[in-house]
N, C-alpha and C positions, 0 to 999 in steps of 0.2 A: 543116250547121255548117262553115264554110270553115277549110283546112290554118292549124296555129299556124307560123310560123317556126323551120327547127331554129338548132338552139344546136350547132356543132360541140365548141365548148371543154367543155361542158355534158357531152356525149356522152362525151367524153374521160376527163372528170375522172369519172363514173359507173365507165367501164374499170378504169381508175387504184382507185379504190375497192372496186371486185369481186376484183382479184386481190390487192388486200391482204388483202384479209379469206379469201379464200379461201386463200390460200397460209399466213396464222398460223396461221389453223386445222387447215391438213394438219399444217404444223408440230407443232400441240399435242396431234392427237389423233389420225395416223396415222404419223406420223414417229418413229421409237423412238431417239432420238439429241439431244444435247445440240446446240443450234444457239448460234453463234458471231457471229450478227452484232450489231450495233448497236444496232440497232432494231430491236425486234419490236413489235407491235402489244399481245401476251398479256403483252409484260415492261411497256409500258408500264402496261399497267390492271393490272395486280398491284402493280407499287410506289407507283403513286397513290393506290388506295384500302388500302392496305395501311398505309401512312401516314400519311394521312387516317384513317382506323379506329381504329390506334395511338393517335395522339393524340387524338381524345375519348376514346377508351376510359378513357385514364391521367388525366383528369380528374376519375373520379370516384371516391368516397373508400375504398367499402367496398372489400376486397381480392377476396372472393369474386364479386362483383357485377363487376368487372375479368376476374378467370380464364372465368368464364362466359360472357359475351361475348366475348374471346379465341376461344375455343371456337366460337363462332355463324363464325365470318369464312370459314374454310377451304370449310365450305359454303355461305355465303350468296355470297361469291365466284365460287364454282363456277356455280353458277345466274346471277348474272349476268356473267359472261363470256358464256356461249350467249347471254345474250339481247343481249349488242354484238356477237357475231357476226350475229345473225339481224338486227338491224336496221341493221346495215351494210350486208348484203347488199340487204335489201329498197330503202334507201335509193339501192343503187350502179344498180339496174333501174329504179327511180325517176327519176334522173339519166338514164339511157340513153336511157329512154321521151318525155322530157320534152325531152331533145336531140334525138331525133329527128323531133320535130314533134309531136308527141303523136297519132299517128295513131290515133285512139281514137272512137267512138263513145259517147256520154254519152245516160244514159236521164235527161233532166233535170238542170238547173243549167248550169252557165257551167267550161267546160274551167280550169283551173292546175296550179302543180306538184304542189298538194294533191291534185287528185285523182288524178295519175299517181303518189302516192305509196299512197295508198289503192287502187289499183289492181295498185300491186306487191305489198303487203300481202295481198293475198284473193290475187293467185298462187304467190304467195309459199308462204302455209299453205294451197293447194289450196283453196280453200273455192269457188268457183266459183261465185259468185252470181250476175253474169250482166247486172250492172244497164253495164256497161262492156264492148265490144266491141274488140278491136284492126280497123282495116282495113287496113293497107299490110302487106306480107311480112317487112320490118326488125319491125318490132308484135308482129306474132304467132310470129316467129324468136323475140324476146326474151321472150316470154310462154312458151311451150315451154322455154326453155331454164332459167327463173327458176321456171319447175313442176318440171323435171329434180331442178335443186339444190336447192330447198327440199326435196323430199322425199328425197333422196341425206343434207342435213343434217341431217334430223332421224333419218335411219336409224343414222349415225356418232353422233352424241349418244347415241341409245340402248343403242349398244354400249359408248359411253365410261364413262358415267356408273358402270354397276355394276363395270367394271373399276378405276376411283378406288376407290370401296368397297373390293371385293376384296382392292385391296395394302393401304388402311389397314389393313382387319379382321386382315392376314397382319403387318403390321409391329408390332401391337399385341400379340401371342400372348407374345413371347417377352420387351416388356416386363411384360404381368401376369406371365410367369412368375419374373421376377429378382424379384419383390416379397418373396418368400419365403424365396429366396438372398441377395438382398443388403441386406435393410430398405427402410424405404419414407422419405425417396428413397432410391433406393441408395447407397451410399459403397462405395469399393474394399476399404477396412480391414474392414468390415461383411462385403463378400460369403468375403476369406480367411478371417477369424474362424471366418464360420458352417463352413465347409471346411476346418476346422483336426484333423476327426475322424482317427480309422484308414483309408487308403485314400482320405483326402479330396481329395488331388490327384488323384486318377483322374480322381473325378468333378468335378472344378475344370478338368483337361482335356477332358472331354467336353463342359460348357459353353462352355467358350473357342473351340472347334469348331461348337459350335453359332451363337456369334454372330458366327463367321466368316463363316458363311452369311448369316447376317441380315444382316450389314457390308454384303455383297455386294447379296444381293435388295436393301436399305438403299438403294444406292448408283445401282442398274440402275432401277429405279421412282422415286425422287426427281430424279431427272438427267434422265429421260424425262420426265416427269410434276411439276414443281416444286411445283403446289399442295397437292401431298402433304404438303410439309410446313407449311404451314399449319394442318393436322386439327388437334387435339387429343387427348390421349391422354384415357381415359374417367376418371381421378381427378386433380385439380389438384396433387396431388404426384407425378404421373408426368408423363415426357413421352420423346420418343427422342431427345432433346438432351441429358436428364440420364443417360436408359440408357446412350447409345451413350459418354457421359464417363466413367462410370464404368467399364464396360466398357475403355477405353484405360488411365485411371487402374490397373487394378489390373494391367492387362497390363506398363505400366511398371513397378510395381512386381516384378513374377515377375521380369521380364527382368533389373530390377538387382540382388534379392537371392535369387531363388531358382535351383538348375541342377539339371535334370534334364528328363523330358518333356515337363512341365509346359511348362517356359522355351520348349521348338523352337512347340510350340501357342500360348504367348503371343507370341513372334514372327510368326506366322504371321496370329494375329488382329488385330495391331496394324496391321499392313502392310498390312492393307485396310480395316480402320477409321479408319486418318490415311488412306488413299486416297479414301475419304470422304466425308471430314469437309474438307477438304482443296478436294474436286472440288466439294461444296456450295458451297462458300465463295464458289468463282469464278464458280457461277453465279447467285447471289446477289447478285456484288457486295459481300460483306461484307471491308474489306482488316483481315488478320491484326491486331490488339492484344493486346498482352499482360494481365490483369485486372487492375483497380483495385488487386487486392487480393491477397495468396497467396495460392492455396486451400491452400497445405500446407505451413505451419512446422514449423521445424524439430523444434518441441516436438510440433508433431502426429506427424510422424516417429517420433520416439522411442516416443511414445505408441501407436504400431501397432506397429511392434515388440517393444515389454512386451508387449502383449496376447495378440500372437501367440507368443510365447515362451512366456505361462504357457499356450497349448493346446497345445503342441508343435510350432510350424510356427519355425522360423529363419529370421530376413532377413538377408542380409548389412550388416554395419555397417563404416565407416570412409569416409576420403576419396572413394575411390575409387567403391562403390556410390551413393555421394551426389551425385557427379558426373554420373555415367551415367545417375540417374532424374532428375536437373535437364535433361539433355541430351534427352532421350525426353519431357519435359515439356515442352519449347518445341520441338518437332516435330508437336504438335497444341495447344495451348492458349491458344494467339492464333489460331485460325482457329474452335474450337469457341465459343470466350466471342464473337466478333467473332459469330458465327451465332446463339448465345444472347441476345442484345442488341438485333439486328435483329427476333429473332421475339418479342421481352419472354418467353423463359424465363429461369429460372436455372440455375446450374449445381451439381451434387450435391458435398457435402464428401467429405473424404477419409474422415473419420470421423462417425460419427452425433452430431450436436448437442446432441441432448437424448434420453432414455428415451421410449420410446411406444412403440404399436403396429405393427405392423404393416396392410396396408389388408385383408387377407384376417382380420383378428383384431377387427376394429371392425364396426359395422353399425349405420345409425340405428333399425332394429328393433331391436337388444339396447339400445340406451341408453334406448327409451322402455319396455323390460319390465324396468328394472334388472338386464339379465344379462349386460353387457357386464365382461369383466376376472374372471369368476367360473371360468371354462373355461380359460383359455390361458395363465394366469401360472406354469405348470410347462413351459411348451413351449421347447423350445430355442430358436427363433427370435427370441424375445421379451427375451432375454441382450443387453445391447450393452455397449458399452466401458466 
């Protein structure tokens, strides 16, 4: 079978192709660090089909049928990202092979680029079938080297993959656990209420402490890792978009009307949950807006404050306190709604909407045995505004 002509440019653009793909990937999946530049190959296919997903998604009418699919992207994404890695790479030895003359021996048919593409493929996934031979030294250099990396890349995927897991399942803990503290969704006014007991600030500072840390892990795994936040949270009225708000929302509030312990812990947790929320934003691409809408008149205002008045908790009232939680309020809430908006979440009110359950107090086994609402209607939790 006589030599094909090589293709230098052919050659090249293969190169060209391999260290793209190979350098996004380090980037995404060995690199622990927010990368800054322009263009990235992983930022391109996330906001394209991210997008695109978006907008069918919001075509269709049911509501539930929307959040559920929501839901499918984070991983269906995930999965194919690796496979426009793997077949960039395959494609970029394909290129190379095919530039270089395609020095190849063929068990039947008529040499093209298809088959040096089908030939990177089987070295690609090691499969070594055998029906394709390299002959020149450039051939079988690139055959060894595209066995090397393909197997190299499927070893980093396998360690990727359960480490994605891992931080969702970690980032997920501590919103099931606010279901309880703070109503489902949460609201700020909801979580102080419930914590309006004897010694209830204690334990209102031990939380604020706790999703200090969360803020943080939050901040270290989504910044690393952005399709984190794609996941979904396991109930369509949770998410870490509406925790991590409410979470700040009440913080503002300690800060403006409450002083003692409590207030140095809710400084403390705010300042790295607008750090953030804040640091998402940029990598995101989402620019600051302010909401269509309040989330917190002034009549809501008041109305947390009576609330909290008749459990025994105090907020400060006058010019002053209203100034300082307006000020703390547009220090995260054009960057949180701006992120809210990008990912089709909502964001949590200040206070609860309407009366209902909670998600740990409902069950679609207790509604088809009629025994839902027969158990829990003496439970504190179940008390709102």
């Amino acid at each position: 079978m006589s030599p094909m002509i090589p293709f230098p440019g052919v050659f090249v653009a293969g190169v060209a192709i391999f260290f793209i793909v190979i350098w996004d990937a380090f980037e995404a999946i060995i690199l622990p660090r927010r990368v800054t530049r322009k263009f990235r190959l992983t930022r391109l296919f996330f906001r394209t089909t991210w997008n695109t997903w978006r907008f069918a998604i919001r075509l269709i009418p049911v509501r539930k049928t929307r959040d559920t699919l929501f839901g499918f992207y984070g991983p269906i994404s995930l999965l194919f990202l690796v496979g426009v890695w793997a077949v960039g790479l395959v494609l970029s030895f394909a290129l190379m092979q095919y530039g270089a003359g395609s020095a190849i021996t063929l068990t039947g048919g008529e040499r093209h680029f298809f088959t040096d593409l089908y030939f990177s493929g089987t070295t690609f996934f090691t499969l070594g079938l055998g029906d394709i031979v390299p002959r020149s030294g450039l051939a079988r250099a690139l055959v060894v080297a595209e066995a090397g990396f393909g197997f190299g890349f499927l070893a980093a995927i396998i360690g990727y993959l359960p480490f994605i897991y891992g931080s969702f399942s970690q980032r997920e803990v501590n919103i099931s656990l606010l279901d309880s503290r703070a109503g489902t969704p949460p609201a700020a006014g909801e979580l102080l209420r419930r914590h309006s007991y004897p010694n209830g600030l204690e334990a209102l500072r031990e939380l604020l402490k706790d999703w200090e840390l969360w803020s943080a892990e939050l901040m270290e795994s989504h910044l690393s890792y952005p399709v984190l936040a794609y996941f979904r949270s396991q109930h369509d009225n949770q998410s870490w978009v509406a925790s991590l708000t409410a979470i700040l929302d009440t913080c503002a509030l300690l800060m403006a009307g409450v002083e003692g312990a409590c207030q140095r812990q809710a400084e403390l947790t705010f300042a790295i949950a607008r750090h953030a929320v804040v640091d998402l934003s940029q990598v995101f691409g989402t620019a600051p807006r302010a909401p269509l809408q309040d989330r917190l008149t002034s009549e809501d205002l008041r109305q947390i404050r009576a609330t909290l008045a008749q459990h025994g908790m105090e907020l400060h009232q006058g010019e002053e306190p209203d100034r300082r939680l307006a000020d703390l309020r547009r220090m995260y809430e054009p960057y949180i709604y701006a992120l809210a908006v990008y990912l089709n979440q909502s964001l949590p009110p200040w206070i609860p909407q309407k009366k209902g359950k909670d998600n740990w107090q409902t069950t679609a086994w207790g509604k088809a045995a009629g025994v839902v609402g027969k158990e829990t209607t003496s439970v504190h939790a179940d008390e709102h505004f």
